[in-house]
C-alpha positions in Angstrom: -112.3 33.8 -68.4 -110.1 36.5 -69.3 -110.5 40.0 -71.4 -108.8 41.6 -73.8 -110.2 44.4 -76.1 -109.2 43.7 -79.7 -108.8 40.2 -81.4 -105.9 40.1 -83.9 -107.4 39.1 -87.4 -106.4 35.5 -88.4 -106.1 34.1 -92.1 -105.5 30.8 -92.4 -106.9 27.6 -94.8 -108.7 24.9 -93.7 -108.3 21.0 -94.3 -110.8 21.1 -96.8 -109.2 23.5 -99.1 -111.8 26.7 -97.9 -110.0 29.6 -96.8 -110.9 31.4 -94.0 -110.9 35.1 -92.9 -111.7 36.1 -88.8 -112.2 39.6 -89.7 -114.4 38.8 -92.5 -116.9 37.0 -90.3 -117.1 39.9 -87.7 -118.0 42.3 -90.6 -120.4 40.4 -91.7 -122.3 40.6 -88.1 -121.0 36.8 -87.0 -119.6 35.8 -84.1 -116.4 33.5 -84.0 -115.5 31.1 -81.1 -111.5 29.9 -82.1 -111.1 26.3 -81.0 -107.1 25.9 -80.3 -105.9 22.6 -79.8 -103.8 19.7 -80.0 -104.1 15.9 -80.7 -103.6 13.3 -77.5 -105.5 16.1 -75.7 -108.1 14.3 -73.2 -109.8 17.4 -72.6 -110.1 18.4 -76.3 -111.5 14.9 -77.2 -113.8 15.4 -73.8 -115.1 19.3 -75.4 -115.7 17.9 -78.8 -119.2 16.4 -78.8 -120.3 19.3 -76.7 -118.9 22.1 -78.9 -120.0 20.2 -82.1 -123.7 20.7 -80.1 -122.8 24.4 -79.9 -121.9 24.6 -83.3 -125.1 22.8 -84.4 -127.5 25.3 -82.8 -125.7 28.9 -83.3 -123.9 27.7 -86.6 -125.2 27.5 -90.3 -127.5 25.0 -89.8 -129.4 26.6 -86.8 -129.7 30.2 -85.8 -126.4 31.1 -88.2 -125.3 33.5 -85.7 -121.9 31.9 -85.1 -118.7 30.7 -87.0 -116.1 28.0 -85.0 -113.2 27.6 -86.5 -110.7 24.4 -84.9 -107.2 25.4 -85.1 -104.2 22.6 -84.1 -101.5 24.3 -83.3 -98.8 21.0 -82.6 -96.6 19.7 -85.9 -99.0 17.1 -87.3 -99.9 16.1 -90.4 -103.0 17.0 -92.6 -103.9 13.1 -92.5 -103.5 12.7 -88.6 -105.4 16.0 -87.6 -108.2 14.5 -90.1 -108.4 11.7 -88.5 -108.1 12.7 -84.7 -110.8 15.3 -85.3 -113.2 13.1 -87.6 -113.2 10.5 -85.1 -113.9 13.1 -82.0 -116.9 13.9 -84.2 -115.9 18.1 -85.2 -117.9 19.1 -88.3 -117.1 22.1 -88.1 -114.0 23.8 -90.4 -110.4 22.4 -88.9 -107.0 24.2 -89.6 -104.0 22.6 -89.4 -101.5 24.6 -88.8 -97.6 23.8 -87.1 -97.6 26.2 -84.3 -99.7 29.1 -82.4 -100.1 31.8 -84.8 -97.4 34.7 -83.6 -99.8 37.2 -82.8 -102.1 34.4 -80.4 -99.2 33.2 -78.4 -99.5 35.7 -75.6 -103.3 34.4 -75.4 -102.6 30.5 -75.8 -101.2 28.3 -72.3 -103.3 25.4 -72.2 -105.4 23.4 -74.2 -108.0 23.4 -75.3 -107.9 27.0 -75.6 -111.0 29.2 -76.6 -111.4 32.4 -77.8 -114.8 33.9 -78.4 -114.7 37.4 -80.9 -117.5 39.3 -81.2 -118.3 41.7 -84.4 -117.0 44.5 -82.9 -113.4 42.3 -82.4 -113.5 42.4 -78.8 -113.0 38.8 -77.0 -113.0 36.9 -74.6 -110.5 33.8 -73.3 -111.6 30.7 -72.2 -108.7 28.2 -70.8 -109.2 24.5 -70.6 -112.1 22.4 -70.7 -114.8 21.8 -67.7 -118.3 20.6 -68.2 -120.3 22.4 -68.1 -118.4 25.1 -66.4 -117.0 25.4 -70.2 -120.2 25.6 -71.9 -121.9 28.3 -69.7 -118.8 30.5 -70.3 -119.6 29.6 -74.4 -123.0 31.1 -73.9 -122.8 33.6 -71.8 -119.7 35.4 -74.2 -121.3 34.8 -77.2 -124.5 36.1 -75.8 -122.4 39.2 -74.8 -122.0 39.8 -78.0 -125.5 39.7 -78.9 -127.5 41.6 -76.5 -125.0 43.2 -74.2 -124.6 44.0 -70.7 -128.6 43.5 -69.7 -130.3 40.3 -70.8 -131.3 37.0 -69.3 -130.6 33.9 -70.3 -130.7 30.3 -69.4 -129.5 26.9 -70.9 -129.9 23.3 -70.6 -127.3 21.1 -70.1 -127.3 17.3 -71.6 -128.6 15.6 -68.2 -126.5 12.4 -66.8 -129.1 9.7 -67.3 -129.6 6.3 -67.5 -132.3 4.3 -68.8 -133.9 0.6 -68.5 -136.5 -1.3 -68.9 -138.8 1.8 -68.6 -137.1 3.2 -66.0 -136.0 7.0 -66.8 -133.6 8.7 -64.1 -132.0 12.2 -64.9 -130.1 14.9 -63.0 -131.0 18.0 -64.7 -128.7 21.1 -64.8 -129.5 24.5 -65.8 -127.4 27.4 -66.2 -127.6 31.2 -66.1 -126.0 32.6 -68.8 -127.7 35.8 -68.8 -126.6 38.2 -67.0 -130.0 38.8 -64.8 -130.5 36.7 -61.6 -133.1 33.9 -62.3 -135.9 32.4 -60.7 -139.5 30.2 -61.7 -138.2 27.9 -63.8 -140.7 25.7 -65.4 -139.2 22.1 -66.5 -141.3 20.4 -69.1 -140.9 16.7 -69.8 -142.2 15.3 -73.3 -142.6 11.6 -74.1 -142.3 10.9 -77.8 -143.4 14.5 -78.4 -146.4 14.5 -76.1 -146.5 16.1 -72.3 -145.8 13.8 -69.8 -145.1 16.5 -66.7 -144.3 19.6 -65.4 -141.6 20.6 -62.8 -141.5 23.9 -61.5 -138.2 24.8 -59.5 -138.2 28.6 -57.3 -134.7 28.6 -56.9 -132.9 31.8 -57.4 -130.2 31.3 -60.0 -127.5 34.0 -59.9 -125.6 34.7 -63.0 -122.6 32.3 -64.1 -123.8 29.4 -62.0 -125.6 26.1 -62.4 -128.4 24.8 -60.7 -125.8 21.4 -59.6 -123.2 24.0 -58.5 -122.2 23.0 -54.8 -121.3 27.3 -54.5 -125.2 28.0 -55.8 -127.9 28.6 -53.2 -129.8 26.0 -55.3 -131.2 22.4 -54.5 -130.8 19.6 -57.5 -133.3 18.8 -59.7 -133.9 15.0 -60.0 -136.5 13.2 -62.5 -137.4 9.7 -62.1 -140.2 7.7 -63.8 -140.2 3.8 -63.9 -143.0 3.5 -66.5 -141.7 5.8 -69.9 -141.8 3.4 -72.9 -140.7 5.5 -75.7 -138.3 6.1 -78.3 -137.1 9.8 -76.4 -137.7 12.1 -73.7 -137.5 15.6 -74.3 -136.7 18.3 -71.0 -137.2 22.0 -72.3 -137.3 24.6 -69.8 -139.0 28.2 -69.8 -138.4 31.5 -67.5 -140.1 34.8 -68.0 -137.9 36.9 -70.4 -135.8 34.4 -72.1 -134.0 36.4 -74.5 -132.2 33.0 -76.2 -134.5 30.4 -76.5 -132.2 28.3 -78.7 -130.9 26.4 -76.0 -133.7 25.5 -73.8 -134.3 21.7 -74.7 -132.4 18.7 -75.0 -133.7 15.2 -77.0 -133.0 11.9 -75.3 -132.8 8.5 -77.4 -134.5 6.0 -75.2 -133.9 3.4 -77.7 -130.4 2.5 -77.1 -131.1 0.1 -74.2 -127.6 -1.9 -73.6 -129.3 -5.5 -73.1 -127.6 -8.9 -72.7 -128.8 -12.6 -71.9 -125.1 -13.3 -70.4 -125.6 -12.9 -66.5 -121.6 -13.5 -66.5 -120.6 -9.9 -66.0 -117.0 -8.8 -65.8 -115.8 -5.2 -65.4 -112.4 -4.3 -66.0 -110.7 -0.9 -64.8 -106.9 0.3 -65.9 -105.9 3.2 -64.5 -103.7 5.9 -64.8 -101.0 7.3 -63.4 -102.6 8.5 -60.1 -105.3 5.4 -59.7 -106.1 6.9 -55.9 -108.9 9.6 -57.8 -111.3 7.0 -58.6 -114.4 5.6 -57.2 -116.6 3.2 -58.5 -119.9 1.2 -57.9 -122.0 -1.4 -59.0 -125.4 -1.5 -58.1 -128.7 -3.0 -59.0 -132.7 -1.6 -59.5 -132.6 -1.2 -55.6 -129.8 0.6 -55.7 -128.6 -2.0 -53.5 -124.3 -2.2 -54.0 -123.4 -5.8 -56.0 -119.7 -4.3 -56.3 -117.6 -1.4 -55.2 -113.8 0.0 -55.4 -111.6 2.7 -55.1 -108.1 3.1 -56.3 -106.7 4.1 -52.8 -104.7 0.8 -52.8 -103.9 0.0 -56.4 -100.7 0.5 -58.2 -100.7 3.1 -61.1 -101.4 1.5 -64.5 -102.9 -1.3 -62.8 -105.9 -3.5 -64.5 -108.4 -4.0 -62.5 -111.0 -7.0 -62.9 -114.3 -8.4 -61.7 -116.2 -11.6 -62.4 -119.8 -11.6 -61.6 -122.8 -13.8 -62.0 -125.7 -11.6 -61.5 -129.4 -11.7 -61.3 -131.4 -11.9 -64.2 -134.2 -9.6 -65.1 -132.4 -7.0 -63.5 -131.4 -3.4 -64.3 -127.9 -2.3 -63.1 -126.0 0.6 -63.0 -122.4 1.3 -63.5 -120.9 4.6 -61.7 -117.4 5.7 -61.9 -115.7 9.2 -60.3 -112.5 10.6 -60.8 -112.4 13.3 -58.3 -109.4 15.3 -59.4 -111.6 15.4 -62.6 -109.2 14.3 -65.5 -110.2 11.0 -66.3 -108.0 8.2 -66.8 -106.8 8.7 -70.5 -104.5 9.9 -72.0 -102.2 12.7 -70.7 -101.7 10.8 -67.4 -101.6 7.6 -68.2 -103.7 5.3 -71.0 -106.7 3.8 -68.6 -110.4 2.8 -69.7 -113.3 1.1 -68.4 -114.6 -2.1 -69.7 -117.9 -3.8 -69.0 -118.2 -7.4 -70.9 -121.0 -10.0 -70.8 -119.4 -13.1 -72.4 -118.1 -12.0 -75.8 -120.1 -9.1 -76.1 -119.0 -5.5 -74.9 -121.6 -3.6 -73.4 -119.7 -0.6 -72.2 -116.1 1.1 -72.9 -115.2 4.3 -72.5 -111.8 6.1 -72.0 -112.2 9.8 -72.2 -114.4 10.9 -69.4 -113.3 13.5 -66.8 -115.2 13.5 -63.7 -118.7 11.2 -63.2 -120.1 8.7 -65.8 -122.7 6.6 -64.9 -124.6 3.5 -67.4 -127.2 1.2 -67.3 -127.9 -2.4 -68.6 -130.4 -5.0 -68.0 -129.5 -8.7 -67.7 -132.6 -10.7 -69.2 -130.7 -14.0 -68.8 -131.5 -17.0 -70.7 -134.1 -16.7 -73.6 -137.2 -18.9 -74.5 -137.4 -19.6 -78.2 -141.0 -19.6 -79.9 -142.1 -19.1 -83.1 -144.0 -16.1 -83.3 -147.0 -17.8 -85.8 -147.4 -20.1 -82.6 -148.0 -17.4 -79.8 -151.7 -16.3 -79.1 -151.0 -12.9 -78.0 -154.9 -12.2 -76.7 -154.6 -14.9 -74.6 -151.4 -13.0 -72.2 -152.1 -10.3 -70.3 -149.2 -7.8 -71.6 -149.3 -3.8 -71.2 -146.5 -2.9 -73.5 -144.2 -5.1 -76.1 -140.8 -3.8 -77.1 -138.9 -5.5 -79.6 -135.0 -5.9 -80.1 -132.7 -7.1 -82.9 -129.8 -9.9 -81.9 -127.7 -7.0 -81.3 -129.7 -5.5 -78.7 -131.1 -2.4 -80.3 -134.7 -1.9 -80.3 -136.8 -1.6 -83.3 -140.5 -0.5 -83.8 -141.6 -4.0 -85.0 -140.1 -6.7 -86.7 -140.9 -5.6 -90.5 -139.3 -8.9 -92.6 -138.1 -12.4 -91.5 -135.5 -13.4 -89.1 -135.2 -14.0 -85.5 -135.9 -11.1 -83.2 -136.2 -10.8 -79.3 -139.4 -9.4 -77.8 -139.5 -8.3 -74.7 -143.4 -8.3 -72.6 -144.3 -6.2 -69.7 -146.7 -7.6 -67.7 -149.7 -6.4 -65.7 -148.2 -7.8 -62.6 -144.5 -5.9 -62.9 -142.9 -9.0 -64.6 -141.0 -8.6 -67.8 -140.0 -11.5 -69.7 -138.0 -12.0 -73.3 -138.6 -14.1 -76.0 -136.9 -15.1 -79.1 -139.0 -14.8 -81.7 -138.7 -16.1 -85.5 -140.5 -14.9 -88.2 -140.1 -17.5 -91.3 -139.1 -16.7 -94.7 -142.4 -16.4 -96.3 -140.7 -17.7 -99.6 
């Protein structure tokens, strides 16, 4: 993060026509984080969901503290910055413009490039992209502006988690971005709205760190449940003298289950240009290892490929590393990952930078029944979740068609139907 004392002011229009004043936001008391970038930027594309989030809570629909403004700054068109930045999911105003404006270029070497002004056009200079190194440095600037040199401050990061069949695992990280040393933090875990547990976690926490940062004299914080069945988990967290509690909680869909009945798995890896950065596993509910790799001994640009027959009524979990932390796409080469049952994809992803990690359950060949036919007092189920052909889950099947339900068992054992509702036409 670097300093400087005055931000230059910056007029400029946007792609939908709106014209847009800096200076005119900071007298009107808001804050302004400038978002320079470019197209084919991995890191960009990596920041976009996460500053879309930060825009969501501080801009005009939440606290309305805060203006972003995305600025391309390579020779594109109006059409190709659209469509780059609609499909990296920004909402907020984009400006297209064919070069760094004159008075920016001594602040501007790398992208993405960010630039957080205050009211009193002072600001600070973000380089690059990092999560959530990046994030924390959002925070803590724009909360600079707000309450000065004396405040504290923490934040909630999205959690790495995976999710299946009830089972809820979650590595929770937790900044500082006050400006106060921390400690007592109290973790509170909601299912579907309602208290489930409380974690409490006596770590000190100095400013600038994370709870999962290997320089913090912290310990991880790990949650793991194997019998949530709910539509989301909620984690908000609470310390004494929170001056920002706008960023204290994070909402977790539990109802995107990735679910196949094809125990044919295959898993297909192309890497980039420097395939010896990544690491990946395989492993099942017992975190016992079905398949493991590195790229130590594979070419750059290479395709990788598994074929597997695995277990059925099984979780699994996917893991992948690149430990220079710049993924494999797409300024060093094009790679993805690709995880396949059959015909249907379960898993692809190409812009990730350090550590991803998924989860799927293989429920294997399905018994057909007519659901007018089943006596459901008669079978000794604890919970029924119900699926559509595609594998998303639904509260209940509300109209005919065929459906998969899935029973969980007294005993542990989980077992999927196919269930068919006639037409009552």
């Amino acid at each position: 993060m670097l300093f400087a004392q005055t931000a230059p002011n910056l007029v400029a229009t946007d792609l939908d026509g709106v014209s847009h004043n800096l200076y005119d936001y900071l007298d009107s008391g808001k804050t302004v984080l400038l978002d320079f970038f470019i197209v084919n930027c991995t890191p960009c594309q990596e920041a976009a969901s996460h500053m879309d989030d930060f825009w969501g809570t501080y801009g005009p629909n939440g606290t309305d503290q805060l203006e972003v403004l995305s600025i391309e700054v390579y020779n594109n068109s109006d059409e190709t910055v659209k469509e780059t930045t609609n499909s990296w999911g920004i909402n907020n105003p984009v400006i297209n413009l064919d070069n760094i404006p004159e008075a920016y270029i001594p602040f501007i070497n790398v992208y993405p490039n960010y630039i957080m002004v205050c009211p009193d056009r002072s600001m600070e200079i973000i380089h690059g992209f990092d999560f959530p190194a990046t994030i924390l440095s959002w925070e803590q600037s724009s909360n600079n502006c707000s309450y000065g040199d004396n405040y504290t401050d923490i934040i909630l990061f999205q959690p790495e988690i995976t999710h299946c069949q009830g089972n809820v695992y979650a590595n929770i990280d937790i900044g500082n971005s006050g400006s106060n040393y921390i400690q007592g933090i109290e973790i509170d875990v909601f299912i579907d709205s309602t208290q489930y547990l409380s974690i409490y976690w006596n770590e000190i926490l100095p400013p600038g760190f994370t709870s999962n940062d290997p320089n913090a004299p912290t310990s991880s914080i790990e949650f793991e449940s194997s019998d949530i069945f709910g539509s989301n988990i909620e984690f908000e967290i609470n310390v004494t003298g929170d001056a920002n509690p706008s960023n204290n909680n994070v909402i977790i869909d539990l109802t995107n289950e990735i679910i196949t009945n094809n125990r044919n798995i295959n898993i297909e890896i192309l890497t980039d240009n420097y395939p010896q950065d990544l690491i990946w596993r395989l492993s099942d509910a017992n975190n016992i290892t079905i398949a493991e790799g590195d790229g130590i001994d594979i070419q750059p640009n290479d395709l990788i490929s598994l074929n597997l027959d695995l277990d059925t009524s099984m979780c699994y979990t996917f893991t992948i590393i690149d430990d220079h932390g710049d993924g494999i796409c797409c300024d060093y080469g094009e790679g993805y990952y690709l995880i396949t049952a059959g015909e249907d994809t379960l898993i692809y992803n190409n812009i990730f930078l350090d550590f991803k990690m998924h989860s799927f359950y293989v429920a294997g060949e399905i018994e057909e029944i007519d659901v007018e036919n089943v006596n459901f007092q008669n079978v000794k189920i604890i919970h029924s979740s119900f699926f559509n052909l595609s594998g998303q889950q639904i509260a209940q099947p509300n109209k005919y068609g065929a459906y998969i339900r899935k029973d969980f068992y007294e005993n542990g054992l989980i077992k999927s139907h196919k269930i068919i509702i006639p037409n009552s036409n």
